[in-house]
C-alpha positions as CSV (number, residue, x, y, z in Angstrom):
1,X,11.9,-6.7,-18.2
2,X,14.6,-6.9,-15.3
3,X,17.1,-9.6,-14.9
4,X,18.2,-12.0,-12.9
5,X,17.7,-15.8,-11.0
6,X,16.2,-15.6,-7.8
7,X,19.0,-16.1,-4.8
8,X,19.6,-18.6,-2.6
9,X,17.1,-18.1,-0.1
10,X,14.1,-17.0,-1.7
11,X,12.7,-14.0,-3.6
12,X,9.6,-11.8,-5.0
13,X,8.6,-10.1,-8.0
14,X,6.0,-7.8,-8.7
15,X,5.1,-7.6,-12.6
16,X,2.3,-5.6,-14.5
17,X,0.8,-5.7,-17.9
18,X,2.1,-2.0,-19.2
19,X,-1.8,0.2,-20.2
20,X,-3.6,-2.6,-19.1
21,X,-5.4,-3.4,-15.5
22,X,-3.5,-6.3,-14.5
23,X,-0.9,-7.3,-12.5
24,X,1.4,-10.0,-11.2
25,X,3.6,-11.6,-8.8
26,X,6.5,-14.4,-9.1
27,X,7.8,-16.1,-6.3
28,X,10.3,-18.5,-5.4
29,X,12.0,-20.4,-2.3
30,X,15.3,-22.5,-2.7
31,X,17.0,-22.8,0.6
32,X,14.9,-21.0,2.8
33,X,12.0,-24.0,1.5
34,X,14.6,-26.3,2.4
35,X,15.5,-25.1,5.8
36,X,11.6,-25.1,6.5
37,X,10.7,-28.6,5.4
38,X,14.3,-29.4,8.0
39,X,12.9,-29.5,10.8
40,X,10.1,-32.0,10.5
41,X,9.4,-34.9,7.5
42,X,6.0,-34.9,6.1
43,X,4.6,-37.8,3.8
44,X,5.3,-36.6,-0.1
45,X,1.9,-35.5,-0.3
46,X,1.6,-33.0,2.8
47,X,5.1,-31.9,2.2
48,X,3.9,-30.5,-1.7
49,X,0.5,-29.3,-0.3
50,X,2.5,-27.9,2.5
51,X,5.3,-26.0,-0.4
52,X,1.9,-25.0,-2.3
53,X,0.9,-23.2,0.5
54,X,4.3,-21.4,1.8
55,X,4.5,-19.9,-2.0
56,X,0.4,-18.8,-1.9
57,X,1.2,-17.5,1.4
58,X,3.5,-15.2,0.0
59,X,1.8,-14.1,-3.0
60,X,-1.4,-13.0,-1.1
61,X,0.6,-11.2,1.3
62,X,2.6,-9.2,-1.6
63,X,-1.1,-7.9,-2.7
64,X,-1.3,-6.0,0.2
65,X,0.0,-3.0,2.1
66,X,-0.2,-3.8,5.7
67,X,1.6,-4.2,8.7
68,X,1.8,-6.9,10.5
69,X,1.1,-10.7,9.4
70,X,-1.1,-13.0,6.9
71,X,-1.8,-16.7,8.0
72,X,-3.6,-19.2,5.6
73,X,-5.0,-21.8,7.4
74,X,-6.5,-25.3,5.8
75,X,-8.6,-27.8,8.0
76,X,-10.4,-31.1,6.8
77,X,-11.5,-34.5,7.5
78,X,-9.4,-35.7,5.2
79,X,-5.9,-37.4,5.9
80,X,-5.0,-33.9,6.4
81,X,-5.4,-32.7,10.2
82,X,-4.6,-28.8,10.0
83,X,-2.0,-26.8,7.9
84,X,-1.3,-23.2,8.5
85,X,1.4,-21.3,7.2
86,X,2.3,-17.8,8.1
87,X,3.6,-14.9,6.4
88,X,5.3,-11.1,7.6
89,X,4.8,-7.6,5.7
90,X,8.0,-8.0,5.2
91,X,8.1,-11.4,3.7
92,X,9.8,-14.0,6.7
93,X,7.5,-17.5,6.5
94,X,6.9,-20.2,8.4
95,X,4.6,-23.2,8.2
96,X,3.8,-26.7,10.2
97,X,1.1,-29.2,8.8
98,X,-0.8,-32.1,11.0
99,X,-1.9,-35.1,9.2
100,X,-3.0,-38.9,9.6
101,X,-0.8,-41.3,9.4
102,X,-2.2,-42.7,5.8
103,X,-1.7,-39.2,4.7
104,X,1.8,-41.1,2.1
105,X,-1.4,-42.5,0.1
106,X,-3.3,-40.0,-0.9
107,X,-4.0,-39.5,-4.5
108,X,-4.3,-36.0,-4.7
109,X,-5.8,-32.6,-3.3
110,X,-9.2,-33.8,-2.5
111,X,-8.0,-36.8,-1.0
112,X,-5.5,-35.2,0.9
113,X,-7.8,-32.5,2.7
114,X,-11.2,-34.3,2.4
115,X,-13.9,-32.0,3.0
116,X,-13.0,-28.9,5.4
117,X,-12.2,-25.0,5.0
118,X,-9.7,-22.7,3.9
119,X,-8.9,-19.5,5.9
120,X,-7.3,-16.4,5.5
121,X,-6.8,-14.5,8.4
122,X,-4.6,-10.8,8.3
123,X,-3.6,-9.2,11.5
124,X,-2.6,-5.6,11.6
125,X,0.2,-4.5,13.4
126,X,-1.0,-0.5,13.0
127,X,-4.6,-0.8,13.5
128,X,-4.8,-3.3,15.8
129,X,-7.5,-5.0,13.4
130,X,-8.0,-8.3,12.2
131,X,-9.7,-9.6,9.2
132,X,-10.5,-13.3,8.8
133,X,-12.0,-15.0,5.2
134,X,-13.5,-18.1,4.9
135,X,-14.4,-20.4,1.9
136,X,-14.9,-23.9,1.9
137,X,-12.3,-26.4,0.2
138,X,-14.1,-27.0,-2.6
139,X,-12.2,-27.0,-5.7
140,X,-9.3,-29.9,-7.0
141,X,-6.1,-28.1,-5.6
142,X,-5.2,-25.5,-3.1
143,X,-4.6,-22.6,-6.4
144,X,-8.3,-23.2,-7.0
145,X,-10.1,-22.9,-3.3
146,X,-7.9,-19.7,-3.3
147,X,-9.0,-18.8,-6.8
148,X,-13.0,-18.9,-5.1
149,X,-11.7,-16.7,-1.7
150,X,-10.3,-13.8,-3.8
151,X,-13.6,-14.7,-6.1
152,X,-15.9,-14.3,-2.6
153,X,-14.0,-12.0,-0.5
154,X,-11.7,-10.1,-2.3
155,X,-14.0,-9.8,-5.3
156,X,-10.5,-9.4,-7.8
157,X,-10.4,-11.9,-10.5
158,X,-7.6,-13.9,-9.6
159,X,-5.7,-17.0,-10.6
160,X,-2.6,-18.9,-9.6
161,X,-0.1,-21.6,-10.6
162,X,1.9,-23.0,-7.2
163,X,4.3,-25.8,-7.3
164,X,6.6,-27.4,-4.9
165,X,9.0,-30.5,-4.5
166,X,11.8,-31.1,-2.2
167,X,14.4,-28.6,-4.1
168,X,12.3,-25.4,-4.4
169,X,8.6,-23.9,-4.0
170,X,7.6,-21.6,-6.6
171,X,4.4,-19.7,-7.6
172,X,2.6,-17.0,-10.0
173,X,-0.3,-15.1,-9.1
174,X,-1.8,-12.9,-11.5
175,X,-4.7,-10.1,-10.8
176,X,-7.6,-8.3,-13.4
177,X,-7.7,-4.8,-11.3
178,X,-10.5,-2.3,-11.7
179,X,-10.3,-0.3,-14.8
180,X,-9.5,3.5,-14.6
181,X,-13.2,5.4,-15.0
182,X,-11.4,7.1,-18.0
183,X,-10.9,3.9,-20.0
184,X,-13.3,3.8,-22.8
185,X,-15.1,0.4,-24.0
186,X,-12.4,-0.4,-26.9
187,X,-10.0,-0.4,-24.6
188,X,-11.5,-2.2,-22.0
189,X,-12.5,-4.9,-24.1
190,X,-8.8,-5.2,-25.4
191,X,-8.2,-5.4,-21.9
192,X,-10.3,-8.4,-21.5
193,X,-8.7,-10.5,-24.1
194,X,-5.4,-9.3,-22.5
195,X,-6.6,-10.8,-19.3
196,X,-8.0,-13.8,-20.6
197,X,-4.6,-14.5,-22.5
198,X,-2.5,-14.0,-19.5
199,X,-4.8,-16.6,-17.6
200,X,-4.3,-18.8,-20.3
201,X,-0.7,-18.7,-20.2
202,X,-0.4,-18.9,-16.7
203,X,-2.6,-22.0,-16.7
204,X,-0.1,-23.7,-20.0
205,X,3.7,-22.9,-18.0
206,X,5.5,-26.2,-18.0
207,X,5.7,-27.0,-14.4
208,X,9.7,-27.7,-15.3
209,X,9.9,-23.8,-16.4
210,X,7.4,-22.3,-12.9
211,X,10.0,-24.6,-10.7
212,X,13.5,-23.6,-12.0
213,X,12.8,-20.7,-14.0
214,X,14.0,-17.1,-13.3
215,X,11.3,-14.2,-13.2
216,X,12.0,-13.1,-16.3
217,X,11.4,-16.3,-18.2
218,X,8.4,-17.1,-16.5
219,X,7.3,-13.5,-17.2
220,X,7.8,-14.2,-20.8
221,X,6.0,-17.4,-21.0
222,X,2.6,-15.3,-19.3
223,X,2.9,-12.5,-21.4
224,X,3.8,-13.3,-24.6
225,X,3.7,-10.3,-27.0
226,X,2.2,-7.9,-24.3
227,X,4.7,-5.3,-23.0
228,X,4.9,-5.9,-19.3
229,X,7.2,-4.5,-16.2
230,X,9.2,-6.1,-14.1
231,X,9.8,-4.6,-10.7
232,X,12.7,-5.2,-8.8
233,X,13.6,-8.6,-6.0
234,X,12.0,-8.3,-2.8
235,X,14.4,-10.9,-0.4
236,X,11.8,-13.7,1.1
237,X,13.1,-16.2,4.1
238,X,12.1,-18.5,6.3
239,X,12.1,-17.1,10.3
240,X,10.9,-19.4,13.0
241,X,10.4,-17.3,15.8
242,X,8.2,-19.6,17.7
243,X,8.8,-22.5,20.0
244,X,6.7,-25.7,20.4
245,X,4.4,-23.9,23.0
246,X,4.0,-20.5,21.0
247,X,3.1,-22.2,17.9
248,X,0.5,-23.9,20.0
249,X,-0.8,-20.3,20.9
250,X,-0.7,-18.9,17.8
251,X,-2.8,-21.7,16.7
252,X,-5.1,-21.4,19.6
253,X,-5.8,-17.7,18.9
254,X,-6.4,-18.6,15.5
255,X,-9.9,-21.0,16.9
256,X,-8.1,-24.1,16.8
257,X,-9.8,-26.5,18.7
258,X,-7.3,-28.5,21.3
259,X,-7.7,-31.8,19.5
260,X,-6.6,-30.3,16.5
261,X,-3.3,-29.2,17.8
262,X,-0.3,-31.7,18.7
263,X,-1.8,-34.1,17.4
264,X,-0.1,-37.8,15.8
């Protein structure tokens, strides 16, 4: 495994489980999440969801090889108006959430977003394509509604741990891939149990250790006993290129309705 704590701003790791179809990815934001969350306040509740959603930004990006941008966009009619945050090929995020005034006393994720959809939208630089997934906001935090769109649209197993609070925002995604066609069934079924291990561990990491923990302990914690790579830090940082009006536009071309946008 490499070495090393993530640095100020923010970083990436790619990880995979050595002879076995599954792979990884660690991220964390120190000042680059507190830059972000600078330049508005957000009740406790839409500021976490808000951190939760920066970190998955990143991680689904870092499954792909593109050009151009990924933006993850939730809407409800809960206390939550509209988040979307917004993430580069080459990692630079930015974010902005809309809620109700009541939004400081929610109790938790469903609460929070009421009943609405999440979606996923990737816009290629190169082919001047876009690609746009949409699953409703049905599971108990953000990890799990993005658990069902890699489930519905990616088809790739996939699960996730995210946490955020006003230091840091930090996340693990990890991936079952296809199996080579020349792996026999022994091995694929010791693949399995590798799999279903590593989701186990991911789902049991103290939320203390996913927060400040460096990519090799965390790493360690998920893997246990299985020999696993660490690749090396991939810089992350928060880049607001926008001003009041472009944000508006971005959102626009996104299908935001008008009444959703600027709103109090």
């Amino acid at each position: 495994m490499g070495e090393g704590r993530s640095g100020a701003g923010g970083e990436l790791r790619r990880f995979i489980f050595e002879h076995h179809p599954v792979r990884g990815f660690w991220m964390r934001l120190d000042d680059s999440w507190r830059e972000l969350r600078s330049y508005r306040q957000y009740a406790p509740a839409v500021e976490t969801l808000l951190g939760e959603a920066v970190s998955a930004t990143l991680l689904l990006a870092a499954t792909l090889k593109f050009q151009g941008t990924l933006t993850l966009q939730l809407s409800g009619d809960g206390f939550l108006k509209l988040l979307v945050a917004q993430c580069t090929h080459d990692f630079e995020v930015r974010a902005v959430a809309d809620a109700h005034a009541g939004a400081g006393t929610a109790r938790d994720f469903r609460e929070l977003v009421g009943d609405g959809r999440l979606t996923v939208t990737i816009e290629s630089q190169e082919r001047a394509t876009r690609y746009q997934g949409i699953v409703s906001l049905s599971g108990d935090s953000l990890a799990a509604c993005l658990e069902s769109y890699f489930s519905t649209s990616e088809q790739l197993p996939t699960r996730l741990n995210l946490i955020a609070d006003t230091r840091s925002a930090a996340g693990v995604l990890i991936q079952k891939m296809p199996a080579a066609s020349t792996q026999g069934e022994a091995q694929a079924a010791i693949s399995q149990q590798v799999w279903e291990k590593a989701q186990s561990h991911l789902q049991a990491l103290e939320p203390a250790l996913l927060r400040d923990g460096d990519a090799q302990q965390v790493l360690k914690s998920i893997c246990r006993d299985q020999d696993c790579r660490l690749f090396s830090p991939t810089a992350v940082r928060f880049a607001c290129r926008c001003n009041t009006s472009r944000v508006e536009g971005v959102l626009r071309a996104l299908g935001v309705p008008d009444g959703q946008i600027g709103g109090k």
